[in-house]
N, C-alpha and C positions, 0 to 999 in steps of 0.2 A: 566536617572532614573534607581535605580536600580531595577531588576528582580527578586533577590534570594538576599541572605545573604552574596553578595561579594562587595566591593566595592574598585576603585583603579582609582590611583590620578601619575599624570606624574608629569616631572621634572619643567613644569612651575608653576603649585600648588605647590608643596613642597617648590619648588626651593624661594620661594616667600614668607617674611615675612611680607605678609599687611593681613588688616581684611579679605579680601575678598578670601586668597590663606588659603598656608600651614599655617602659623600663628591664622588663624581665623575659621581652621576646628580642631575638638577636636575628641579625641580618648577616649572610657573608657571600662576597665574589671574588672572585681567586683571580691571577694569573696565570696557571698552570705551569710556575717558575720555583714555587713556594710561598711568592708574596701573598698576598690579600688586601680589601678593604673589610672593613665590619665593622655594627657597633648597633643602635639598637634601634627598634621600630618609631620609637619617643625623638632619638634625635643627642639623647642622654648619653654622654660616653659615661660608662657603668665601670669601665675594666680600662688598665693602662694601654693594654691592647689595642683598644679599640682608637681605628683612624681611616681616613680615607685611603692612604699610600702607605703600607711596609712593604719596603722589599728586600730581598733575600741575594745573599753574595755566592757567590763559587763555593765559598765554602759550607753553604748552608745559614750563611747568620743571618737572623733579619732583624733590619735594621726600622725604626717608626719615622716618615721622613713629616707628611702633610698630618698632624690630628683631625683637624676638623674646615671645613668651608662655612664661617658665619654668615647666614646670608639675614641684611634689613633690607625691607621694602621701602621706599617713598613713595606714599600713596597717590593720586591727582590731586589732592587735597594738600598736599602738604608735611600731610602726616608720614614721621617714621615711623617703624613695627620692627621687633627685631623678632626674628623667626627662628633662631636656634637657641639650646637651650645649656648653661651648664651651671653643676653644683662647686660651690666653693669649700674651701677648709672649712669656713664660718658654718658649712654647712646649709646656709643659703640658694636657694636656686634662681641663678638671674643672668637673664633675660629669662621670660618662661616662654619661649617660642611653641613649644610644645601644644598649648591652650589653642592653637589657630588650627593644628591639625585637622583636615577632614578626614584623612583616608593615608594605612600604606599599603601599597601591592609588592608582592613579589610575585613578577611575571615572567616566565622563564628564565627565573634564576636570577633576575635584573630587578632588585629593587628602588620603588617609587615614591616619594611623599608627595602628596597634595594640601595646601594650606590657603584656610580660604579666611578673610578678613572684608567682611559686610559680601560687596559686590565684587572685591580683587580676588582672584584665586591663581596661585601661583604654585608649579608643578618641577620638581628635582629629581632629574633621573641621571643617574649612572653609571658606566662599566669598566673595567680592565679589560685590556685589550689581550687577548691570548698570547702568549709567548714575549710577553713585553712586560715591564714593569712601565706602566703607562697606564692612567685614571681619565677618563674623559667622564665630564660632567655639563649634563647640559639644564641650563635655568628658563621654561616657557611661562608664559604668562597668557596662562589659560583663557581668563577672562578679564577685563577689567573697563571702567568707562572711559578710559581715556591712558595715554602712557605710565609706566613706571619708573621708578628708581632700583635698579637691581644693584645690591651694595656685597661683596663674598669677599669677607675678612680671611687674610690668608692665615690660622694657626699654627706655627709651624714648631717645629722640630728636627732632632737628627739624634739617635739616641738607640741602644739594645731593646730590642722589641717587650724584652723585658724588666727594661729598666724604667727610671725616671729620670730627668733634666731640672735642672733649676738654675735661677737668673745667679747661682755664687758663680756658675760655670760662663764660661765661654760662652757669647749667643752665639746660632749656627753659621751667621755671615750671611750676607748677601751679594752676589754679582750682577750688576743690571744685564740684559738679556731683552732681544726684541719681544716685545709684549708682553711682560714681566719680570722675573728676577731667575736667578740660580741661587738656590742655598745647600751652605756647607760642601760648597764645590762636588755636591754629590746627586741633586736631583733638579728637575726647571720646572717654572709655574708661567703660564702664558694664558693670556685671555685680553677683555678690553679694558680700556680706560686705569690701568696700573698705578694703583699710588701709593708707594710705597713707605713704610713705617719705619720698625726695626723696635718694636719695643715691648717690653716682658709684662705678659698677665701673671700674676702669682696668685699659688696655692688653688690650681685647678685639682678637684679632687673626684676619683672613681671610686663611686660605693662599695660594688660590689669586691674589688679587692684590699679597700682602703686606705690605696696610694692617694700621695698629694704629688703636683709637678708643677711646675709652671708654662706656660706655651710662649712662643714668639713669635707676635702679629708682624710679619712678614711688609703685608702692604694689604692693600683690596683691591679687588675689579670693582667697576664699576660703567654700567651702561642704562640709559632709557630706552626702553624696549615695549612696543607697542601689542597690544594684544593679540594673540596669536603668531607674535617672536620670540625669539630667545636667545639668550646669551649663555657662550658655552665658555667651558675653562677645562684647560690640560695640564695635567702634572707626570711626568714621567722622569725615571732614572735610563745610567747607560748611557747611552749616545748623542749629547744635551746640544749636541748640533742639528741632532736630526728629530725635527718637530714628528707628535705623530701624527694619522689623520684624522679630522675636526672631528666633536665629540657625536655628533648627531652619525656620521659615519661607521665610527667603531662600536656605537650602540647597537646599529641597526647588524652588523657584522657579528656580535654578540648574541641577538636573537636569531641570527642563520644560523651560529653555529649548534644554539639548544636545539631548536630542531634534528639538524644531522645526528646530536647524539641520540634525541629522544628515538628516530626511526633507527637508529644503528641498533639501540636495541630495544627493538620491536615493542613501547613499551607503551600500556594503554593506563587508563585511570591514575591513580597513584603511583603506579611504576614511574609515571612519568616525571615524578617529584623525583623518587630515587635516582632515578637514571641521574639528572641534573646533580645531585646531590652527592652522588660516584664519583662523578667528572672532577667535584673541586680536589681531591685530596690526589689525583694523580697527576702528577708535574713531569716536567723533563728536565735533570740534573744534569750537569755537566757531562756524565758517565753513561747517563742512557734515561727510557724511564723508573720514576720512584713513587715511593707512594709517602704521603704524608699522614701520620696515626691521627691525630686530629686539631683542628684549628679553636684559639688562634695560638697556642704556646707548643703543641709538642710537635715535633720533630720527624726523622724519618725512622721507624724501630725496624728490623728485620723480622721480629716476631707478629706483630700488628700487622706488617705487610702479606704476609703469607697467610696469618688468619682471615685476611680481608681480600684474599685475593681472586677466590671464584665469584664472589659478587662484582665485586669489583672490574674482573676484567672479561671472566666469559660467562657472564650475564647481565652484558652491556656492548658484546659484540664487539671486545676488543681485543679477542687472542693474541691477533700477532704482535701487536704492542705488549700483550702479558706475557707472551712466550721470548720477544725482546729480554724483560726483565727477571723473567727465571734465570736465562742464562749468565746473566750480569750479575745477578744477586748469589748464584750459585757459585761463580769464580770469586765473589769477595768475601763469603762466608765466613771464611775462613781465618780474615784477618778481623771480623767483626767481636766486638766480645759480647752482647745483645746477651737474653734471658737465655736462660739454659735452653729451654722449649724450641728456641728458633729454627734448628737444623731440622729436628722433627715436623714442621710447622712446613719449612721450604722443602721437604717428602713429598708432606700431602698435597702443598699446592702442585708442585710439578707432576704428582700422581693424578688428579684430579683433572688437571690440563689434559694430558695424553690420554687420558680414559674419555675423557670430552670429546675429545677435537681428534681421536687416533691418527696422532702426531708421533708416529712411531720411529721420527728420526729425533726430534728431541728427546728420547727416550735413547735411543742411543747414544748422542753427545751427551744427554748427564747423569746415567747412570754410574759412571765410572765415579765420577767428581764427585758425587754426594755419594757413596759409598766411603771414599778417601775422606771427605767432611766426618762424617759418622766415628768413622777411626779415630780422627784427630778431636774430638770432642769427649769421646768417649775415652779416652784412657788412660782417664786416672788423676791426673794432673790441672783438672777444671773440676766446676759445680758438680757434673754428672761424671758416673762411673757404669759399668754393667756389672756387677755383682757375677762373680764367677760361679756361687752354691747354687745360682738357679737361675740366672740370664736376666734378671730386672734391673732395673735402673734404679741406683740409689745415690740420694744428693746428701750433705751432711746432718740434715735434717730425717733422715730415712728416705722412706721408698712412697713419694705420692703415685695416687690411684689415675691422677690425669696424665703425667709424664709416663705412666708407664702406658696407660694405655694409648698414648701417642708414640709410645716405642714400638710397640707390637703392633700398631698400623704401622708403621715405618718397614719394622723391617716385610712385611708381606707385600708392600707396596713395593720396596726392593727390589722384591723376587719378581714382581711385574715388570718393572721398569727392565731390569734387565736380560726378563724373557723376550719381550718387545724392541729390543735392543741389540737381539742376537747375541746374551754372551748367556753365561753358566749363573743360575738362579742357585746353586746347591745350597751355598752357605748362610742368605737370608733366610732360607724357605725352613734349614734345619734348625734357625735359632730363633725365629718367628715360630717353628712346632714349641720348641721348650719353654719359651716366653713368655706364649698364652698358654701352657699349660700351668707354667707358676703363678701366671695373674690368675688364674682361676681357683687356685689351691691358698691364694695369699690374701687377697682381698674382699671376699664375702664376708658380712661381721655380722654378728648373733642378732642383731637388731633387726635385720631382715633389708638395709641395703649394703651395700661396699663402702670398708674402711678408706678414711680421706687418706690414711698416711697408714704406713704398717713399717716395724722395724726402726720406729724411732728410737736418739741414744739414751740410755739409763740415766745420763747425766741432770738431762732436763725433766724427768718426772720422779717423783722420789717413789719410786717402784724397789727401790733395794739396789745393790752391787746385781751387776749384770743381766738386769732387767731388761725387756725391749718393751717397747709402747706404743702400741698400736690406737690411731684417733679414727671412733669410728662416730664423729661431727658430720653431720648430713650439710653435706655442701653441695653444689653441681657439678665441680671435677669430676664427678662418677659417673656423666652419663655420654664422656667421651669413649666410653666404654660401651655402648652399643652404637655413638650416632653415627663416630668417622667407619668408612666403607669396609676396614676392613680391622673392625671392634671385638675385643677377644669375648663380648658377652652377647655378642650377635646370636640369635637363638637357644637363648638360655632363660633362667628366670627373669618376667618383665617386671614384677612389683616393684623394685625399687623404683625404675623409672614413673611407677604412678604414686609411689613416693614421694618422689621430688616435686613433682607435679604438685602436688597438696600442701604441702610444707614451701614450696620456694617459686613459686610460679607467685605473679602482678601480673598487672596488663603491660609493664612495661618490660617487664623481662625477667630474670630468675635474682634471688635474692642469691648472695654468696655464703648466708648460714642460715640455718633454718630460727625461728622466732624463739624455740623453747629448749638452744642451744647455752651453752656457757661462753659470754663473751658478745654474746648480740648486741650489735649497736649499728640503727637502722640512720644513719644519718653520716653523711660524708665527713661533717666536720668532725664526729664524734670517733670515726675508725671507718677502716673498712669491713671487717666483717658485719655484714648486714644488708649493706648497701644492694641496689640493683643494677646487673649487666644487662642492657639491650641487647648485646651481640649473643648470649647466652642462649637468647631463641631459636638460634642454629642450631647448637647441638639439643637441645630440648627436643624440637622439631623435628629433626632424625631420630633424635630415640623412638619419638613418639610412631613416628613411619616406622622404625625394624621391627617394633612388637607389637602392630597394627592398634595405633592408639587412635582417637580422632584426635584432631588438630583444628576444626572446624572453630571458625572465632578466634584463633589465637593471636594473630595481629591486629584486632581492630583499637587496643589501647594504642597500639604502637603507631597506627593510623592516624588515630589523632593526636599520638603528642609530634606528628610533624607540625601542628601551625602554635607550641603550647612553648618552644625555650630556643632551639637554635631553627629558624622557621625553614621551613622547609626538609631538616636535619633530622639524625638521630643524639641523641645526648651518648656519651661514654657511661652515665654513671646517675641512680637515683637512689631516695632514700627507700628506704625496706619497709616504710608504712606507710598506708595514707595520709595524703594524697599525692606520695611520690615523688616529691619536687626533686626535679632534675637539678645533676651538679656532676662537675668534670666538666669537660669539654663539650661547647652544647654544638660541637660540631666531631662528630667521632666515626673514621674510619670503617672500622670492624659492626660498629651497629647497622650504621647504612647499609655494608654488604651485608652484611646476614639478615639483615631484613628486607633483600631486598631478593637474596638468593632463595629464602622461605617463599616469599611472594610469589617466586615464579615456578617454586614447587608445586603449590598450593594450585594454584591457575587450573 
């Protein structure tokens, strides 16, 4: 498990292209713009995803510019090696650069390969530069008895981060450019000894989502470089005039910056991974900052961002940055269409804030606003309604037991905010009383925990004409019903909570049906009911604190699957049986915070 912010993988992981090695652990560094690099600890691009350089436009699109850096060695001898590795359509893997593998680390957040061949050992590190779509890569040569041949194939591309390219298409073009090229008039590649190509590899194929593409060898570097030198290479978008600075520079700039965040928020042993791990997903959009729900495909959601957002920002020491993005997030709400849940979601965060931080002026500026949000979401005319016979929130589906309990903290958090606020609390406080007195009249079920849904329509269960259908399916929606602060089941009976515990608790998180439900199907490909949430160990966790449960051991699964899929990360999503295997996004927002906000409960 790891302690601090390092992690490192020998030659049997690397060396090893199945799910369970080097092929099936994922690496990633961000720009804090939305772009990224990643791809795997082997070397393997698995997913279309995975490249050195995507970056992301104004409007949010990202775009895949550099795939991959192919680096061969020329040994003293004479001898080539080629050191990177890819699978073909044929399904073939060649070059196997992989096999030389000694070592990868990720070191504050900066990951490293080392590949050794007899006496040569040759060493690949490097970073994005913060606030820049710019990749600095620096190539040393550790050891060796004499000079090398450093040879870095440029694979290139220009393409939707979720798409594919192929040679029917247009290749991306090249511009010559001091010390290398410009391609697709969109990004530059500079390093030494430039020689350039211009010609199409076909049917490069990633497993893991079963794309094929083609790449486009751009040109290569190419430098002899004597032991304990190195040749570096830079790729960056944006301002293709203006070089950035040399790779060894912005590396070293990179591990100042992991530091600052590690001591910004106070974070010791494994927090120190999390903290790192916080950082990637919070960027600065044109509009202020955002949070990305998880790498490398989805996006920025307004729901995700508010579930993720006390870990995220004030249990990493970044308030005013979080309190920035309440207010921003709060002014665009409105125009967002996101999950029904989201307006409830930007409640808690903002409640959660000013109970933190007794920031009692941002409790005035947005009290008003999210009150006017609440209204405009609620009436009638979208997903969500309030039900006039009794103040619940019902969608067309009925009336779930999560949204509602996310109602009834809403509105009590109302009544705070704008007590705190200096204005008149009456009309939250008196529909926050009727609210939780419905949830508590409406969603107990004979089973002995809370109905998932109550007031389903007659149409979908054959109950007869004007039947309603109440699901009482033991899922985890139910125990946002004691964990958020202000839970209509806060002080009432706890067995359900040690319910759920029994039935839907892993080491990696809560399953989303219980095993010996109807419809269980414990495996992503297969559905989601079944599957496991990391992020779900939040509200577990509180439940498990309002009706004095122990919690003792409950993130040491979670612990280790930091070095087990997305390294360093938490997964969005695993399977509901042993042994778990992670799937979704092995880089996920909401997990990281809530596992990282538990952590520092716990402490």
């Amino acid at each position: 498990m790891p302690q601090s912010d390092h992690f490192s993988f020998g030659p049997q992981v690397c060396g090893a292209l199945t799910p369970d090695a080097g092929a099936g652990r994922e690496w990633l560094v961000t720009d804090g713009l939305g772009g990224y690099a990643c791809g795997t600890v082997s070397g393997l691009r698995t997913r279309r995803h995975h490249s050195l350089l995507t970056v992301t436009d104004h409007s949010g699109t990202r775009h895949t510019a550099l795939a991959s850096l192919d680096l061969t060695v020329t040994l003293p001898s004479g001898a080539k090696v080629a050191l990177h590795t890819h699978e073909w359509e044929s399904g073939a893997v060649v070059p196997g650069g992989h096999r030389y593998l000694e070592t990868f680390t990720l070191d504050r957040g900066l990951p490293r390969w080392r590949w050794r061949i007899g006496d040569v050992v040759i060493e690949r590190e490097l970073a994005l530069r913060h606030g820049h779509a710019s990749l600095a890569v620096t190539y040393r040569v550790v050891s060796a008895p004499g000079p090398v041949g450093l040879a870095a194939a440029a694979m290139c591309t220009w393409r939707d981060a979720d798409g594919t390219r192929h040679a029917g298409d247009p290749p991306p073009g090249a511009t010559p450019a001091a010390g290398g090229v410009i391609v697709a008039d969109a990004y530059r590649l500079a390093g030494p000894g430039w020689q350039p190509a211009g010609i199409w590899h076909h049917g490069v194929r990633t497993r893991t989502d079963g794309a094929t593409e083609d790449l486009w060898l751009a040109g290569t570097f190419f430098a002899r470089v004597a032991p304990g030198e190195a040749m570096d290479v830079s790729a960056w978008a944006g301002d293709l005039a203006d070089p950035p600075p040399p790779p060894p520079v912005v590396i070293a700039a990179e591990r100042e910056r992991a530091h600052r965040l590690v001591s910004a928020a106070k974070a010791e042993g494994y927090g120190e991974t999390l903290a790192l791990a916080a950082d990637r997903f919070v960027i600065r959009a044109p509009d202020g900052p955002d949070v990305i729900a998880g790498y490398p495909w989805h996006g920025s959601r307004l729901s995700d961002t508010m579930t993720a957002y006390e870990g995220l920002f004030l249990d990493t020491g970044r308030a005013e940055e979080g309190r920035e993005l309440l207010i921003a997030r709060t002014r665009t709400a409105g125009d967002e269409a996101g999950a029904p849940d989201a307006p409830l979601w930007l409640v808690h965060a903002v409640d959660r804030h000013v109970t933190r931080t007794g920031d009692s002026d941002l409790a005035a500026e947005l009290a008003a606003p999210l009150g006017r949000l609440l209204r405009q979401r609620l009436n009638g005319s979208g997903p969500l309604a309030v039900d006039p016979a009794d103040g619940l929130l019902r969608t067309a589906a009925g009336k779930p037991v999560d949204l509602n309990a996310l109602w009834v903290n809403a509105l009590a958090a109302m009544g705070d905010l704008l007590t705190d606020g200096g204005y008149d609390d009456g009309e939250p406080r008196a529909r926050h009383a009727r609210a939780r007195t419905s949830f508590l009249a409406a969603f107990p079920a004979p089973e002995g925990w809370l109905h998932d849904l109550v007031e389903g329509p007659a149409a979908t269960y054959p109950l007869g004409a004007g039947a309603h259908h109440d699901d009482p399916s033991l899922r985890p929606g139910q125990l946002l019903a004691w964990s958020l602060p202000h839970a209509p089941m806060r002080g009432r009976d706890d067995a359900p909570v040690r319910t759920a515990g029994e039935a839907l608790l892993t080491p990696l998180g809560l399953r989303t049906l219980a095993e010996n439900e109807y419809g269980y199907q414990p495996r992503q490909d297969g559905g989601r009911d079944g599957t496991v949430r990391p992020w779900l160990i939040g509200p577990y966790a509180d439940a498990c604190a309002a009706t004095g449960r122990s919690a003792e051991g409950l993130l040491t699964g979670l612990e280790a699957h930091l070095a087990e899929w997305g390294v360093g990360s938490v997964s969005e999503s695993a399977d509901g049986e042993p042994p778990h295997r992670a799937s979704g996004c092995p880089f996920f927002a909401a997990s990281v915070a809530e596992v990282l906000r538990v952590r520092r409960g716990l402490a």
